[in-house]
C-alpha positions as YAML, in Angstrom:
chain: A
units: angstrom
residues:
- id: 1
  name: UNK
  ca: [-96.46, -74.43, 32.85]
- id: 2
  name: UNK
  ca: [-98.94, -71.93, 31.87]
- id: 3
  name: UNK
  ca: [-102.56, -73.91, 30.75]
- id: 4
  name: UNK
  ca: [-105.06, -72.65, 28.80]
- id: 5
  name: UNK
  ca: [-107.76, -70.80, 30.74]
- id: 6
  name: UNK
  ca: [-105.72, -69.44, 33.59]
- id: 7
  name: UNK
  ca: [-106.07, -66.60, 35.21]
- id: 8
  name: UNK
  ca: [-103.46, -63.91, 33.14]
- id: 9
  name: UNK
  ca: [-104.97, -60.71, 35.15]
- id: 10
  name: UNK
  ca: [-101.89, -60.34, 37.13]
- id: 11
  name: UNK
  ca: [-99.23, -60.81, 34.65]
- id: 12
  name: UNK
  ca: [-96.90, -60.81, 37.09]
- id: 13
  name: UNK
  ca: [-97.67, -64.39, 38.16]
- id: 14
  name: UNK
  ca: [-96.89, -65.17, 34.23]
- id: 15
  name: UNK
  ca: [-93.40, -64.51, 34.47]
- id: 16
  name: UNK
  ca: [-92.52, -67.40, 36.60]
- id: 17
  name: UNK
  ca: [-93.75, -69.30, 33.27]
- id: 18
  name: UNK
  ca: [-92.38, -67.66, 30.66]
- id: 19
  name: UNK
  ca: [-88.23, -66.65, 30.14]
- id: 20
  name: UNK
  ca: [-87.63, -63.36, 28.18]
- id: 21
  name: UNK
  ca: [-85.83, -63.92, 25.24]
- id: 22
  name: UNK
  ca: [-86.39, -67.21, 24.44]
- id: 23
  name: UNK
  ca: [-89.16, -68.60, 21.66]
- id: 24
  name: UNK
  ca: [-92.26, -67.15, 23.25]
- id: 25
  name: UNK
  ca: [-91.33, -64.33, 25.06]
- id: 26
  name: UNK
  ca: [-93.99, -63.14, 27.76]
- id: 27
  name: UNK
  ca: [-95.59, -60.15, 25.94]
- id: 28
  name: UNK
  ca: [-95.92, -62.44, 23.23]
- id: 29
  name: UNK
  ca: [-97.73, -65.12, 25.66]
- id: 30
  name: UNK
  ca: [-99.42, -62.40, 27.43]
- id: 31
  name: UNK
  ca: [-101.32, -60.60, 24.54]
- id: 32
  name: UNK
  ca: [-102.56, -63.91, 22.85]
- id: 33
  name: UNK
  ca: [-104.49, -65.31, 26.05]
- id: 34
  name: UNK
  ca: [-105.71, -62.11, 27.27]
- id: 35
  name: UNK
  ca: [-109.10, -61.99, 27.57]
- id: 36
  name: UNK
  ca: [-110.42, -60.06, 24.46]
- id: 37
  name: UNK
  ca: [-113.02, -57.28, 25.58]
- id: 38
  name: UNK
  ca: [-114.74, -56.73, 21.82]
- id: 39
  name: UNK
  ca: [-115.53, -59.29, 19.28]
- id: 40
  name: UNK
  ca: [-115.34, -58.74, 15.55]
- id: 41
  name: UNK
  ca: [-118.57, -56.47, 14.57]
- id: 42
  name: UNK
  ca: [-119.97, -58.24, 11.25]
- id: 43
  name: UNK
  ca: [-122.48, -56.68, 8.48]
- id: 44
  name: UNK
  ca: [-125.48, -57.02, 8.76]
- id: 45
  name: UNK
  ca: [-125.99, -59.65, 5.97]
- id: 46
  name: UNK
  ca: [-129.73, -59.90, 5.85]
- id: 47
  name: UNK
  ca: [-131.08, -55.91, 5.95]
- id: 48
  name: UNK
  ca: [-127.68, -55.40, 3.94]
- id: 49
  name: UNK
  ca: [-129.28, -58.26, 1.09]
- id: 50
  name: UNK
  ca: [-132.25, -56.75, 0.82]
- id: 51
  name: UNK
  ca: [-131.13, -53.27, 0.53]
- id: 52
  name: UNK
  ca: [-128.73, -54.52, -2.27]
- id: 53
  name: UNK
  ca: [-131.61, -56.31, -4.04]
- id: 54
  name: UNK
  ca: [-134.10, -53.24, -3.57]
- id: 55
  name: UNK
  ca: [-131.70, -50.56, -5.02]
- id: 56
  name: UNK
  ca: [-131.00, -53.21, -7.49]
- id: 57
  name: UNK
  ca: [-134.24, -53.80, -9.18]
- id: 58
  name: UNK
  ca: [-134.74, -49.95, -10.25]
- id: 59
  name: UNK
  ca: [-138.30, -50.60, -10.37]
- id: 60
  name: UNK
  ca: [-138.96, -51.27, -6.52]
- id: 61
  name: UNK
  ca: [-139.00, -47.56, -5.48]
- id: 62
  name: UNK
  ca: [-141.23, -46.87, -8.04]
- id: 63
  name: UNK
  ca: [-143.72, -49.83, -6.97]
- id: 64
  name: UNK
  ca: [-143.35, -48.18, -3.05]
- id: 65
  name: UNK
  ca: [-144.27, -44.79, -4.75]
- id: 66
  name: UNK
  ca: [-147.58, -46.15, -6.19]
- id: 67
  name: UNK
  ca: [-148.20, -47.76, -3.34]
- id: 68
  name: UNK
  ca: [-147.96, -44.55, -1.45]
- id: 69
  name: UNK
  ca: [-150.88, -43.29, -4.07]
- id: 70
  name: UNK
  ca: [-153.16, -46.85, -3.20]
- id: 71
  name: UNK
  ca: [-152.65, -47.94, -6.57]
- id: 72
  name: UNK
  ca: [-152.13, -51.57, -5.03]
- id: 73
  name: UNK
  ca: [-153.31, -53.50, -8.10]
- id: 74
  name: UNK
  ca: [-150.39, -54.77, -10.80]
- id: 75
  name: UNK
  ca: [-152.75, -53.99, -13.60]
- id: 76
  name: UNK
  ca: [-153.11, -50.86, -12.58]
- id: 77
  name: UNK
  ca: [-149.36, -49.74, -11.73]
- id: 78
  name: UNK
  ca: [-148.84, -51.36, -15.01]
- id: 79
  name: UNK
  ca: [-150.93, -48.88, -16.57]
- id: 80
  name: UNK
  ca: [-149.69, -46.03, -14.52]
- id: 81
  name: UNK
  ca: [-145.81, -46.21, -15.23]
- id: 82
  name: UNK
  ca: [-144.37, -45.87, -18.86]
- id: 83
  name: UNK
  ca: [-142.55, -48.97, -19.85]
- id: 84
  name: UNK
  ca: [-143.06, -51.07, -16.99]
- id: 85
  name: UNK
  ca: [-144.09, -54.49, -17.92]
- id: 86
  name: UNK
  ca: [-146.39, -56.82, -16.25]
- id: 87
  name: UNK
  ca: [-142.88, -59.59, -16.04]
- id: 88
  name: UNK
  ca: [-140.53, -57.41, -14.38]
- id: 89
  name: UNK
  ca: [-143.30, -56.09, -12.23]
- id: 90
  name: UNK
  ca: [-144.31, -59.22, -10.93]
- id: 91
  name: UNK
  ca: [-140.67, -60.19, -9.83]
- id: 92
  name: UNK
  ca: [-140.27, -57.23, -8.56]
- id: 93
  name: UNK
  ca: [-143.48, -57.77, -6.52]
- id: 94
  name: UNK
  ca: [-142.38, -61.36, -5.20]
- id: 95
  name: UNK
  ca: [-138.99, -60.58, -4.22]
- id: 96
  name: UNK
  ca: [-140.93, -57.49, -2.00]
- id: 97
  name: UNK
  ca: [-142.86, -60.28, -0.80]
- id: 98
  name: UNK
  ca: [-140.25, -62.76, -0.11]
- id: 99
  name: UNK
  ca: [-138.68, -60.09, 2.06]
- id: 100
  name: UNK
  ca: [-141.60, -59.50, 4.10]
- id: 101
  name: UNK
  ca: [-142.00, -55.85, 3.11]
- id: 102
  name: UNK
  ca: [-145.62, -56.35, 0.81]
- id: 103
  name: UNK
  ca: [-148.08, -58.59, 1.65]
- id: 104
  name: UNK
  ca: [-149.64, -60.50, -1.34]
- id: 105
  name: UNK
  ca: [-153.61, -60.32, -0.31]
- id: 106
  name: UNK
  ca: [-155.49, -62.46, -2.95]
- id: 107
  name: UNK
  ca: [-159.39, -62.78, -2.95]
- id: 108
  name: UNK
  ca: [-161.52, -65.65, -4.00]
- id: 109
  name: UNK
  ca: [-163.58, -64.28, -7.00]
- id: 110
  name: UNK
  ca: [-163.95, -64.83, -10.92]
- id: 111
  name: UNK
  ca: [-161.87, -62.84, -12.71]
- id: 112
  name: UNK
  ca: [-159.23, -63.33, -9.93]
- id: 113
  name: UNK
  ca: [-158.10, -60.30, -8.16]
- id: 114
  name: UNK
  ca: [-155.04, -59.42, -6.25]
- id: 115
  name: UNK
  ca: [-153.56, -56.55, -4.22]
- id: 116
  name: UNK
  ca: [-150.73, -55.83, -2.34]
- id: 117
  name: UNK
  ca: [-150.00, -53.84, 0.73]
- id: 118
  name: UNK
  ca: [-146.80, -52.98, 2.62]
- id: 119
  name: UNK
  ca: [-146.58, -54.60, 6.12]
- id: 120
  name: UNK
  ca: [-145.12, -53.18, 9.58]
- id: 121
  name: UNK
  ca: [-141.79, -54.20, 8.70]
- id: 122
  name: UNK
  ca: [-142.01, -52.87, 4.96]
- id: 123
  name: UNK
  ca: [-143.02, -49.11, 6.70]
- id: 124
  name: UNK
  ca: [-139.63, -49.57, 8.73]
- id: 125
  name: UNK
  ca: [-137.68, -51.02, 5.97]
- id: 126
  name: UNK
  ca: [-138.94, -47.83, 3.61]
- id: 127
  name: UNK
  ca: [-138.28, -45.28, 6.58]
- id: 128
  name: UNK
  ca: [-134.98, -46.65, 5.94]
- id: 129
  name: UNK
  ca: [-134.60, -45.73, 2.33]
- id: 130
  name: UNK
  ca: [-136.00, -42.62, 3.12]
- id: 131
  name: UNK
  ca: [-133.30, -41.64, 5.23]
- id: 132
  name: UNK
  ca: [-130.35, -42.88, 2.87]
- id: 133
  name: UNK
  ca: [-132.31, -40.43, 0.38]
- id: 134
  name: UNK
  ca: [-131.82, -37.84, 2.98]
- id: 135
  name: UNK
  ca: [-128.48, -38.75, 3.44]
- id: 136
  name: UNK
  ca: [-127.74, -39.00, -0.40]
- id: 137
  name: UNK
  ca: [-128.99, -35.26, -0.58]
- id: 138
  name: UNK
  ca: [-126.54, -33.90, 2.08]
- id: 139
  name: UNK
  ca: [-123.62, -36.20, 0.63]
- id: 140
  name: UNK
  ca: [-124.60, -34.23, -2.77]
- id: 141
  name: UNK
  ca: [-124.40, -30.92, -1.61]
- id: 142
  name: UNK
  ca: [-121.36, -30.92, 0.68]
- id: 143
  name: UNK
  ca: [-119.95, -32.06, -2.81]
- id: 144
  name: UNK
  ca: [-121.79, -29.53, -5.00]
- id: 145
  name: UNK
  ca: [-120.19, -26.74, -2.59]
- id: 146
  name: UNK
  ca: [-116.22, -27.98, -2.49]
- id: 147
  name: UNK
  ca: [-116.59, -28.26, -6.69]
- id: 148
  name: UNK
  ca: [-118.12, -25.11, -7.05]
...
């Protein structure tokens, strides 16, 4: 009888197990324990998160864009972007930072202050976004040319 784990590279060594015609016929027997070359390629769950939640708070890019400009301080990009306010910033700021793309850097003085910087994986994770911009812009004018 044919066990699990034997050998099925010569199939012809199968058909002394198997009768054609009958319940399992040998193809049948034959596909389902042959070894299987590729597994099942999955999402990327974690970089695919983040990019969800960074495209989904529309006020991250902005926050990368001051950053670009070392305005690193929330009062400050407060201050510099119409009808931001200090609540959504300061989600916005420690989801970044639960991701690992800004670092929270908070010094020891009175009033307190606190800045934030991008970190190695941040500049990777915004080379990223750059190039899905890039890509958005090519998507956009392939279609701009088969409307017009």
């Amino acid at each position: 009888m044919l066990r699990f784990g034997d050998n099925l590279s010569n199939y012809r060594s199968l058909k002394k197990y198997v009768h054609i015609g009958k319940v399992g016929t040998f193809w049948y027997i034959f596909m389902k324990y042959k070894e299987k070359k590729y597994l099942r390629k999955t999402a990327p769950s974690e970089s695919a998160q983040m990019v969800e939640a960074i495209y989904g708070c529309k006020w991250s890019l902005t926050v990368y864009q001051l950053l670009a400009s070392e305005i690193n301080r929330p009062g400050e990009m407060v201050r510099s972007v119409e009808g931001l306010t200090t609540k959504v910033l300061n989600q916005c700021l420690r989801r970044n930072v639960e991701f690992g793309i800004l670092e929270r850097i908070s010094y020891n003085e009175v009033p307190p202050r606190v800045e934030y910087k991008v970190t190695e994986l941040g500049t990777k994770f915004m080379g990223i976004l750059d190039e899905l911009e890039v890509l958005q812009n090519e998507i956009e004018r392939k279609y701009n040319k088969r409307v017009n």
